[in-house]
Each structure stands twice: as C-alpha cells, then as structure tokens.
MOPAC internal coordinates of N, CA, C and O (Angstrom, degrees):
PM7 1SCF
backbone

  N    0.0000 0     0.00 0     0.00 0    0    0    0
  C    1.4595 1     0.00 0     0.00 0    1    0    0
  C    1.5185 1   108.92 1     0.00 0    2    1    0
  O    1.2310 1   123.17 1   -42.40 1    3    2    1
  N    1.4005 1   111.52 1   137.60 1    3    2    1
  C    1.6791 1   105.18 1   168.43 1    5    3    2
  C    1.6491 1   110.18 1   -92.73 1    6    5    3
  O    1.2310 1   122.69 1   -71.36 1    7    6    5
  N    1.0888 1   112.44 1   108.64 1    7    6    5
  C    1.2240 1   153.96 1   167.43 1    9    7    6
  C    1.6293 1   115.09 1   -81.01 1   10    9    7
  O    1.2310 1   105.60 1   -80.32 1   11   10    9
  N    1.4343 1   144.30 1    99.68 1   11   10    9
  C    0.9257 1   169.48 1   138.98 1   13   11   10
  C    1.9402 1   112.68 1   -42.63 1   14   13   11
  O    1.2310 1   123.53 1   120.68 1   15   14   13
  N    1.2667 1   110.84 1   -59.32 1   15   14   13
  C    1.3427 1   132.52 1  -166.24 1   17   15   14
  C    1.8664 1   111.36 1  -136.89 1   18   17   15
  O    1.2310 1   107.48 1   -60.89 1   19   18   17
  N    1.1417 1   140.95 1   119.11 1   19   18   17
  C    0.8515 1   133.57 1  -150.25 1   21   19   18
  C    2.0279 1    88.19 1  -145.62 1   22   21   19
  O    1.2310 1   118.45 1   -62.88 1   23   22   21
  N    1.2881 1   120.56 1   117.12 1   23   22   21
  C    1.1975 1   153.02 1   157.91 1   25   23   22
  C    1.3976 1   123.61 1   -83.84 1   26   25   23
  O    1.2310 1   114.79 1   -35.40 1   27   26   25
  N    1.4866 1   127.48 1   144.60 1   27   26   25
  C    1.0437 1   136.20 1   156.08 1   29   27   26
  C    1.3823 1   128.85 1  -136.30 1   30   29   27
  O    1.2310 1   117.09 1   -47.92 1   31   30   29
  N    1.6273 1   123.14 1   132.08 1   31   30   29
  C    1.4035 1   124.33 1  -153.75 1   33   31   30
  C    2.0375 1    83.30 1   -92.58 1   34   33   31
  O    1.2310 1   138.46 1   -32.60 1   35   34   33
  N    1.3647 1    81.82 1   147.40 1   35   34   33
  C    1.7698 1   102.84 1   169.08 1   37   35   34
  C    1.5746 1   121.61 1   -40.03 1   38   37   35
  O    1.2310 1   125.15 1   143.13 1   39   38   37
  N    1.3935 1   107.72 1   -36.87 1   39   38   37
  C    1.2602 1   123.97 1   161.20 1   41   39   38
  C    2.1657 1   114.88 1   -45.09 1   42   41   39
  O    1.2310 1   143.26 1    93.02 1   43   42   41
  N    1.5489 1    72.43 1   -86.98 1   43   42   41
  C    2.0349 1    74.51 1   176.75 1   45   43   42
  C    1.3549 1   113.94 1   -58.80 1   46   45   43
  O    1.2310 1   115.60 1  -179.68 1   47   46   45
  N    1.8773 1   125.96 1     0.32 1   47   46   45
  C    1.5873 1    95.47 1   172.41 1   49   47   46
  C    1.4441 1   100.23 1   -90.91 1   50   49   47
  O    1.2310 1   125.26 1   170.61 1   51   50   49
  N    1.2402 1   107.50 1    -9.39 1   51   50   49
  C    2.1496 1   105.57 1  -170.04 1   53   51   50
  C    1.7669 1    98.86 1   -92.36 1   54   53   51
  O    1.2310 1   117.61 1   145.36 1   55   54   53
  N    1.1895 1   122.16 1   -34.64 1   55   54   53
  C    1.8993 1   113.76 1   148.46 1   57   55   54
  C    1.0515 1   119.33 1   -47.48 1   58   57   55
  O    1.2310 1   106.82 1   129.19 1   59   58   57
  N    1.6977 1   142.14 1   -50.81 1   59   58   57
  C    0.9186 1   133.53 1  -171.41 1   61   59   58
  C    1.7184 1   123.82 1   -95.32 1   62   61   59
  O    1.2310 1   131.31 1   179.15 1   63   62   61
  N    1.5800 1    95.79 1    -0.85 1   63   62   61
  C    1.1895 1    97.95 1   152.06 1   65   63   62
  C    1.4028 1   146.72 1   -91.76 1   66   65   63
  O    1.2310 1   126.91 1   164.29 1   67   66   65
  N    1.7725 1   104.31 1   -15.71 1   67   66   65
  C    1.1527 1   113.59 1   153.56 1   69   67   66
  C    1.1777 1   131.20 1  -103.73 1   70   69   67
  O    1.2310 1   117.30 1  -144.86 1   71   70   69
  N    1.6071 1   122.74 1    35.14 1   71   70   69
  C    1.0076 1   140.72 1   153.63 1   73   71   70
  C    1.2854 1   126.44 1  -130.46 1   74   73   71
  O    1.2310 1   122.90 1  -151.62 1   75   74   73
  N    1.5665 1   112.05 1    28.38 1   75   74   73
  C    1.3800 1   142.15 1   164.74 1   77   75   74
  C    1.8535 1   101.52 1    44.62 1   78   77   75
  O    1.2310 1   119.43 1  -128.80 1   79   78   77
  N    1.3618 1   118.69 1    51.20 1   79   78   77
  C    1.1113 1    92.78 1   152.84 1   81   79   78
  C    1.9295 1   100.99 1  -129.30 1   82   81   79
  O    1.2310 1   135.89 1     4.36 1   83   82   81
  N    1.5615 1    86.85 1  -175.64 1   83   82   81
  C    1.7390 1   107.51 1  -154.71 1   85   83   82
  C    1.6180 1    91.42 1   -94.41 1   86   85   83
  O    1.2310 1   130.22 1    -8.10 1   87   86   85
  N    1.5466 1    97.89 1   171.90 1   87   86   85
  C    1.2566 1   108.60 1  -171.60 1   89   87   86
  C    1.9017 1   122.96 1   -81.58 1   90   89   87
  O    1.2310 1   138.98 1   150.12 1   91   90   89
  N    1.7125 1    80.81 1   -29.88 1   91   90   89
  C    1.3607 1   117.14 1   167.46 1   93   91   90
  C    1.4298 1   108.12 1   -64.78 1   94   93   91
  O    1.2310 1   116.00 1   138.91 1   95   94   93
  N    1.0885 1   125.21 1   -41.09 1   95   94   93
  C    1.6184 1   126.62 1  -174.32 1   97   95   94
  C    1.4534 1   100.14 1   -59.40 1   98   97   95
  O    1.2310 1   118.53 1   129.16 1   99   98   97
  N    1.2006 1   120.40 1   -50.84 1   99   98   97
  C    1.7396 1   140.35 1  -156.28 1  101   99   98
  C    1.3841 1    91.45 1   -74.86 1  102  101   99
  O    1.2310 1   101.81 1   131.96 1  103  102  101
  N    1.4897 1   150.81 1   -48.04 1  103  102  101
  C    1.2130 1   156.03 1   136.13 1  105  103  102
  C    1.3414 1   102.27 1   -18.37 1  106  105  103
  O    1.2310 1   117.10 1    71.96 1  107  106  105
  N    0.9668 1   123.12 1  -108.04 1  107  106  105
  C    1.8165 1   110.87 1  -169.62 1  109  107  106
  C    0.9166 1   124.12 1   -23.85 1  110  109  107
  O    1.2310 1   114.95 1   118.63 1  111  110  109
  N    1.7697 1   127.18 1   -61.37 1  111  110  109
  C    1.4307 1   125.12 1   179.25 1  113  111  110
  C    1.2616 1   113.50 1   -59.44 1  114  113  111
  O    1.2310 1   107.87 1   173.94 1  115  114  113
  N    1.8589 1   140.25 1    -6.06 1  115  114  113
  C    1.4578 1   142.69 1  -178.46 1  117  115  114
  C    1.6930 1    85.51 1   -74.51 1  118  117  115
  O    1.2310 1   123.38 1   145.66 1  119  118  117
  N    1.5147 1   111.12 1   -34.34 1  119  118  117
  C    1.5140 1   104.74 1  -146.15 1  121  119  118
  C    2.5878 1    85.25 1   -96.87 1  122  121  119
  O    1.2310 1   119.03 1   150.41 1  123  122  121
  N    1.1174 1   119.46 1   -29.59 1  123  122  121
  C    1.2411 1   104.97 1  -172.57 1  125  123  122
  C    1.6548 1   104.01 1  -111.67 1  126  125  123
  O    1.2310 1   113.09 1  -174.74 1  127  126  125
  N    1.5209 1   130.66 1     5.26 1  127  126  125
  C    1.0347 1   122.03 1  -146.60 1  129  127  126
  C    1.8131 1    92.38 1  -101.92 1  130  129  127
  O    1.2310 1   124.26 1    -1.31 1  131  130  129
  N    1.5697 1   109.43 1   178.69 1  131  130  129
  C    1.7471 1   100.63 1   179.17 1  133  131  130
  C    1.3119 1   117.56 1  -131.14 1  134  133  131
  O    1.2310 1   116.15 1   -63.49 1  135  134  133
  N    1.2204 1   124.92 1   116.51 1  135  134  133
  C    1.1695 1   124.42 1   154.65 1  137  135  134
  C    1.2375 1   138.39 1    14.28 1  138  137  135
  O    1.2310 1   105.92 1  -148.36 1  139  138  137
  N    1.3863 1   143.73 1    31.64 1  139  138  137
  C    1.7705 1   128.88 1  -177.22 1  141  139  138
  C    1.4346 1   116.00 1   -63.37 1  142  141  139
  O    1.2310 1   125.79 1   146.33 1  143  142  141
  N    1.0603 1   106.47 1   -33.67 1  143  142  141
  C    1.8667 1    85.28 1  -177.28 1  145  143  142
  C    1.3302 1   107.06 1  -156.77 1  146  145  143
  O    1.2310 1   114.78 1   -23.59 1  147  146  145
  N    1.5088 1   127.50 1   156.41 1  147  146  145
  C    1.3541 1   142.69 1  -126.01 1  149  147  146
  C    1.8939 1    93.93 1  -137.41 1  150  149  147
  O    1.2310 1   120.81 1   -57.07 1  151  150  149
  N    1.3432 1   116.06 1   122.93 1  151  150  149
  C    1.7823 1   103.20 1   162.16 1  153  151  150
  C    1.4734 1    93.49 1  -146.33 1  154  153  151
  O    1.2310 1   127.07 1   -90.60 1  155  154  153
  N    1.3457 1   104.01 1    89.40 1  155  154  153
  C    1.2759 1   152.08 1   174.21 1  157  155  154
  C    1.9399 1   104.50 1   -60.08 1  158  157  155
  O    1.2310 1   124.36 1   169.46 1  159  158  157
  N    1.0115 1   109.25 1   -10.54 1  159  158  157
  C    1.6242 1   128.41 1  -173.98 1  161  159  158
  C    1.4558 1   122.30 1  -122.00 1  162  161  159
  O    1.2310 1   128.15 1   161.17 1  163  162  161
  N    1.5710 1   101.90 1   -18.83 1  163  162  161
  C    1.8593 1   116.02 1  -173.23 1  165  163  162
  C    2.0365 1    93.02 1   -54.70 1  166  165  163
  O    1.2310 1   131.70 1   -18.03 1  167  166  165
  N    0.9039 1    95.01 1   161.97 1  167  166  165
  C    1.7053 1   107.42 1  -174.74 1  169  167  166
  C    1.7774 1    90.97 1  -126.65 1  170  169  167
  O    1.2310 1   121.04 1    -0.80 1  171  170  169
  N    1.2025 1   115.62 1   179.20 1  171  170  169
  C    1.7253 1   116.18 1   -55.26 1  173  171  170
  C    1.4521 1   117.16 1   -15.16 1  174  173  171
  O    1.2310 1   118.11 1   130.19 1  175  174  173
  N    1.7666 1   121.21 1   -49.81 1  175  174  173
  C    1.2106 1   137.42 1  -137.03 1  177  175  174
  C    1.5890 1   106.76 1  -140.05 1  178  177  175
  O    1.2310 1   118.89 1   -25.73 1  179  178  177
  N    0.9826 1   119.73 1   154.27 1  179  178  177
  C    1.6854 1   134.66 1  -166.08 1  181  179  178
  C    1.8990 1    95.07 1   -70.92 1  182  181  179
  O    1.2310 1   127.33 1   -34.17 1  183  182  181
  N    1.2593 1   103.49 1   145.83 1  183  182  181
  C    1.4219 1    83.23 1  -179.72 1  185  183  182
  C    1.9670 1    89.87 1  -150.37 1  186  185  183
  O    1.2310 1   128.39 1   -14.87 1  187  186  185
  N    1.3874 1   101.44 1   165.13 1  187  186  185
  C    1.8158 1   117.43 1  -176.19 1  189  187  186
  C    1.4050 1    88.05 1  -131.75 1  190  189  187
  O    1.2310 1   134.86 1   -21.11 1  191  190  189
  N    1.8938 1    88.85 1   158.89 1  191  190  189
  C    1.2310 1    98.27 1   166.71 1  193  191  190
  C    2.0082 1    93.64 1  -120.46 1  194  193  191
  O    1.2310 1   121.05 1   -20.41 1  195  194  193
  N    1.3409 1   115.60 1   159.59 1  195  194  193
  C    1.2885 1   122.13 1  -143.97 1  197  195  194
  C    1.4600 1    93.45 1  -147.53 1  198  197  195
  O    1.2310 1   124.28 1   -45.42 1  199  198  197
  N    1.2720 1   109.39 1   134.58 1  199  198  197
  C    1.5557 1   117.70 1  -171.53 1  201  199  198
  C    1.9378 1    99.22 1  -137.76 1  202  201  199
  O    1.2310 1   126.11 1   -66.13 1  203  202  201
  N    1.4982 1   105.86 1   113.87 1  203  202  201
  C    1.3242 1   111.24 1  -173.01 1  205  203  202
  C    1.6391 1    94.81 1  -124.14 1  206  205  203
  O    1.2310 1   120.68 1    -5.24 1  207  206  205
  N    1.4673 1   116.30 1   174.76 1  207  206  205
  C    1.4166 1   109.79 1   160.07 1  209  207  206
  C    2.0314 1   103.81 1  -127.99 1  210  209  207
  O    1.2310 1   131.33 1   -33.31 1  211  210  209
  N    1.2479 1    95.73 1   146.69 1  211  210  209
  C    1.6057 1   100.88 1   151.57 1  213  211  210
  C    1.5589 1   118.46 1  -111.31 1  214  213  211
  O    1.2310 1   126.09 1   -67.63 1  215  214  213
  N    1.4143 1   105.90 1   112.37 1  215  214  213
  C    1.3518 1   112.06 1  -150.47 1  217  215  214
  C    1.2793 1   132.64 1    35.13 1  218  217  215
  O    1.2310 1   117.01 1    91.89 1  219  218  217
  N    1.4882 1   123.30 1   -88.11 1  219  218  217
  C    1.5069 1    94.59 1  -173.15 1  221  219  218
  C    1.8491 1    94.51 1  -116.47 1  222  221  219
  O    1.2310 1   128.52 1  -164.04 1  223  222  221
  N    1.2208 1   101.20 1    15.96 1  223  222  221
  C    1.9062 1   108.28 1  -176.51 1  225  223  222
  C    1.3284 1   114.34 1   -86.12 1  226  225  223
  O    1.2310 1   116.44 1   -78.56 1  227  226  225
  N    1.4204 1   124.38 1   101.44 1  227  226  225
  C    1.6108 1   109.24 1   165.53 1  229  227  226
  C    1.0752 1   110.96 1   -33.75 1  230  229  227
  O    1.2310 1   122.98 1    -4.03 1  231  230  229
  N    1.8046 1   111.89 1   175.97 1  231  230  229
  C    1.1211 1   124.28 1   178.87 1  233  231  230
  C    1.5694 1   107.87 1  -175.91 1  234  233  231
  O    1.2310 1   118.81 1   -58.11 1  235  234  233
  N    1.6609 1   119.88 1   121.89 1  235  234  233
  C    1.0195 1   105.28 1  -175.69 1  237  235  234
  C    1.2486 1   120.53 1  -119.76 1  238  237  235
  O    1.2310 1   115.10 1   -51.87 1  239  238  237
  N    1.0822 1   126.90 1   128.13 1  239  238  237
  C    1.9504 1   107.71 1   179.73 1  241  239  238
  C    1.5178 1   106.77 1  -120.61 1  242  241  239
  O    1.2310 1   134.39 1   -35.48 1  243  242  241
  N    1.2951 1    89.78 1   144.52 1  243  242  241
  C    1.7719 1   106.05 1   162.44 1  245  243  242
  C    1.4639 1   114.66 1   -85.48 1  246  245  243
  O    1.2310 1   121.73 1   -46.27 1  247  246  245
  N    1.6013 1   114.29 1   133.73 1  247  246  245
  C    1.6830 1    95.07 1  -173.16 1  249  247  246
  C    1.7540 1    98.19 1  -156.24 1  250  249  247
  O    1.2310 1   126.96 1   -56.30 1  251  250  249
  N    1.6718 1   104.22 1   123.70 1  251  250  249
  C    0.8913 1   107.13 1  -169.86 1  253  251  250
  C    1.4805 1   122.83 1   -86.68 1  254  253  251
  O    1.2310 1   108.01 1   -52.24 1  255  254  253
  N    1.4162 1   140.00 1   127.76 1  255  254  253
  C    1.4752 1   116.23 1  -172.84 1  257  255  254
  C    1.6118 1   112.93 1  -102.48 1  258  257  255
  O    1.2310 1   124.82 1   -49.25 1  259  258  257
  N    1.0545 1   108.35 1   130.75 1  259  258  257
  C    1.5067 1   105.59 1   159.63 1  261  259  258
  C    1.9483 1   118.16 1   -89.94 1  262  261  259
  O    1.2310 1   120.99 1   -71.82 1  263  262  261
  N    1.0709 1   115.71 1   108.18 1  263  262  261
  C    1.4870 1   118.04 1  -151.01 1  265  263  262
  C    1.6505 1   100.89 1   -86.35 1  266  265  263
  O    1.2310 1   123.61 1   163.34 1  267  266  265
  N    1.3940 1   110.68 1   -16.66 1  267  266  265
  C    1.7922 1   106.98 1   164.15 1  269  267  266
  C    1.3845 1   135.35 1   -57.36 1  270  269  267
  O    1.2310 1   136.26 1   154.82 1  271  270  269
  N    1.3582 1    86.12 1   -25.18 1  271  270  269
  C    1.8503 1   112.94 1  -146.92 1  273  271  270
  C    1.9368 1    98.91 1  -112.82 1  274  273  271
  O    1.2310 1   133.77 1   155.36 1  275  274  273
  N    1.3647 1    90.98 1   -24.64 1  275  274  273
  C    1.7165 1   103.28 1  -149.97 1  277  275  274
  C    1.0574 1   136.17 1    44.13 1  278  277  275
  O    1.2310 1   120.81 1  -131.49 1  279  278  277
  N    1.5822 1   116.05 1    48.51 1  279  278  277
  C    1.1596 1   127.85 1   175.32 1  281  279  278
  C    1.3709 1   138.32 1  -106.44 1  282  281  279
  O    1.2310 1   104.86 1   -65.42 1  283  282  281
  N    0.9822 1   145.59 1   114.58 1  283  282  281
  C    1.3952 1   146.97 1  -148.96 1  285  283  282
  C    1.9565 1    92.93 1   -94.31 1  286  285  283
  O    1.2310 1   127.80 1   -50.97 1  287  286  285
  N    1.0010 1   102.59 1   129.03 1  287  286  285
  C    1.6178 1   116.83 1   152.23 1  289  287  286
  C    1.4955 1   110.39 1   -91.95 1  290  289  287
  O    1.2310 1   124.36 1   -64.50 1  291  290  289
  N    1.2948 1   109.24 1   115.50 1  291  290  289
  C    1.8015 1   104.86 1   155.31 1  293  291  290
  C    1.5066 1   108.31 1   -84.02 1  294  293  291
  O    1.2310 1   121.92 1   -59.29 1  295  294  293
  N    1.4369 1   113.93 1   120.71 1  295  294  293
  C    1.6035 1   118.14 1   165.79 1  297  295  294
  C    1.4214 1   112.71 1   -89.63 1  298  297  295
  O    1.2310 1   114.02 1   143.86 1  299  298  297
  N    1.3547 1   128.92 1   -36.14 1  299  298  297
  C    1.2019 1   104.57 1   176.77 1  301  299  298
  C    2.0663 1    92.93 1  -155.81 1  302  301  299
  O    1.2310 1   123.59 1     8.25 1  303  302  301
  N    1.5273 1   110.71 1  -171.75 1  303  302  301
  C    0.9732 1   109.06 1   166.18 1  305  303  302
  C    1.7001 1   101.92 1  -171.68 1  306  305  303
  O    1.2310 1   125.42 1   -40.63 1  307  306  305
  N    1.6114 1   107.19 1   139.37 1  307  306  305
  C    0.9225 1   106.54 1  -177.08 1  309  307  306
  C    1.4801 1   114.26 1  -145.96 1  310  309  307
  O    1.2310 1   112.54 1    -4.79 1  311  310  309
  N    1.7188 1   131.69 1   175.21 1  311  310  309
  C    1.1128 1   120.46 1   156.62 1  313  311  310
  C    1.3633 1   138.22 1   -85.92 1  314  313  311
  O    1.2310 1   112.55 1   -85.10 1  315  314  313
  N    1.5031 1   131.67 1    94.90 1  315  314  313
  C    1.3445 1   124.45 1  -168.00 1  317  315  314
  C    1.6959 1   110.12 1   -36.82 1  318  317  315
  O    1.2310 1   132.85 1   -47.98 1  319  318  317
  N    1.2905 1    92.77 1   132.02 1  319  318  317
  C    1.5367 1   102.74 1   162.14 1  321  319  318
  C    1.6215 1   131.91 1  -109.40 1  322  321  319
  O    1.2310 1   126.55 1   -67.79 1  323  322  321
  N    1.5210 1   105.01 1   112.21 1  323  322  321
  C    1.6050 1   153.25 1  -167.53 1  325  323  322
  C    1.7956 1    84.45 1    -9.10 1  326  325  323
  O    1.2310 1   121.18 1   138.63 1  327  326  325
  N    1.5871 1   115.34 1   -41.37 1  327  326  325
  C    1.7932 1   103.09 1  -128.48 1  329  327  326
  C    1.7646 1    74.02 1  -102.84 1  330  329  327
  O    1.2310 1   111.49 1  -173.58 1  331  330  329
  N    1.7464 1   133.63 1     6.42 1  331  330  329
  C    1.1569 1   121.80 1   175.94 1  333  331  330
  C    1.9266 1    89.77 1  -120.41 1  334  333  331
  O    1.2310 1   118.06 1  -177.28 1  335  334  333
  N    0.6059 1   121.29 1     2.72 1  335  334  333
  C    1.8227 1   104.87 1  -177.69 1  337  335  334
  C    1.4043 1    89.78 1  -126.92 1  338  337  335
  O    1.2310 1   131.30 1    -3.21 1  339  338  337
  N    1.6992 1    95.79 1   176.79 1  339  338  337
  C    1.5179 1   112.07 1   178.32 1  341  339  338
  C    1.5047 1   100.64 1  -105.67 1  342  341  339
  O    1.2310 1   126.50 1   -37.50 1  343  342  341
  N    1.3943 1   105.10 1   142.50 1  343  342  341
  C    1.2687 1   135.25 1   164.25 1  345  343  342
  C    1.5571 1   119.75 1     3.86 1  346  345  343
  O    1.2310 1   119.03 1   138.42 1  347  346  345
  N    1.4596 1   119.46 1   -41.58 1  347  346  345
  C    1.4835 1   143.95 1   142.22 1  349  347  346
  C    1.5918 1   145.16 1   -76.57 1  350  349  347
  O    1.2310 1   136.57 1  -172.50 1  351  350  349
  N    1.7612 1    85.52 1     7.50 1  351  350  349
  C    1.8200 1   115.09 1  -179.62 1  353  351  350
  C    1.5876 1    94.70 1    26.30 1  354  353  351
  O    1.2310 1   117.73 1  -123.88 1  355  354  353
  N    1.8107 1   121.92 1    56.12 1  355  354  353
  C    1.0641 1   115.53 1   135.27 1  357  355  354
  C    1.3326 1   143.40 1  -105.89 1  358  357  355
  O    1.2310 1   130.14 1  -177.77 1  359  358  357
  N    1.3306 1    98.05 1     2.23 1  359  358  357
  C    1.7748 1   115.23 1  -161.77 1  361  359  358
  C    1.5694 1    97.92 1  -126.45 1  362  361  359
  O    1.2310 1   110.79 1   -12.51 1  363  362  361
  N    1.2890 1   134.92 1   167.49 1  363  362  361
  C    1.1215 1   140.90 1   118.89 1  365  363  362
  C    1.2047 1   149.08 1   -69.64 1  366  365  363
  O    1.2310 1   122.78 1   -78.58 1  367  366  365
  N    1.2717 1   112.28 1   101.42 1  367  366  365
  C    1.7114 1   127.15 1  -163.88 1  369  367  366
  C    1.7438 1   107.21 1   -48.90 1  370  369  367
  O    1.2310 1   112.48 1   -44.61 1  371  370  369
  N    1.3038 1   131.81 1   135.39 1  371  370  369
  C    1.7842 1   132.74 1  -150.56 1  373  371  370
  C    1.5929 1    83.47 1   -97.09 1  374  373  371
  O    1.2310 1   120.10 1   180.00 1  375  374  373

C-alpha cells in the first residue's frame, strides 16, 4: 500500500505487543505484503485485509486507508490460524 502517514489504533499496538512484533515490521509488510480481501463499505474508512510474512510467520493486518491524507490506519494484526485459513492463509476455510 502507498502509505504517506501510517497510524496505529490502541488495539493493534496491544496485538502486536503480544505477538512481539515492531512497528517497523508492520511498515514493510504495508509496503511488500498482498491484498486478500477488500471492505470497500467498512465505516469510517475503506479497509483490506493484508497478508505479509516475517520470514517464515504469516501475518495478517487489517488496514484502513484514508486516501486524502494517504494514510493507512492499522486496526489490528494478527497471526492467521492454519485450522481457519488455507494452506496459503489466503482464503477462509468454509
């Protein structure tokens, strides 16, 4: 995502603190991570969900953009878990 300004809600810093990653980490993967899914309707602001890895660790973030400002909100971030995603933690397993 091009990201200009990059935010984080209180939420994703207490996820990413107990899942020990950096703020800086969450920055890179905005900039190498991919797109799976689109909520084009989320309120306030349009928001993706975003699937990056740190080394061999998924990683997924929700990230809201404000496209005036170019600023990305991180709302949360977490590690997909295997026994709810597919094999490529891009889909949701039915």
């Amino acid at each position: 995502m091009n990201c200009d300004h990059v935010m984080f809600t209180g939420h994703a810093v207490q996820r990413m603190f107990e899942r020990r990653i950096q703020k800086e980490q969450i920055r890179d993967l905005l900039q190498s991570g991919e797109v799976i899914a689109g909520y084009p309707n989320d309120v306030p602001l349009p928001s993706s969900l975003l699937l990056g890895f740190l080394g061999d660790r998924p990683i997924h973030i929700v990230v809201a953009f404000d496209d005036p400002t170019k600023t990305c909100h991180i709302v949360t971030v977490y590690e997909p878990d295997p026994g709810q995603w597919s094999d490529d933690f891009r889909t949701r397993r039915s």
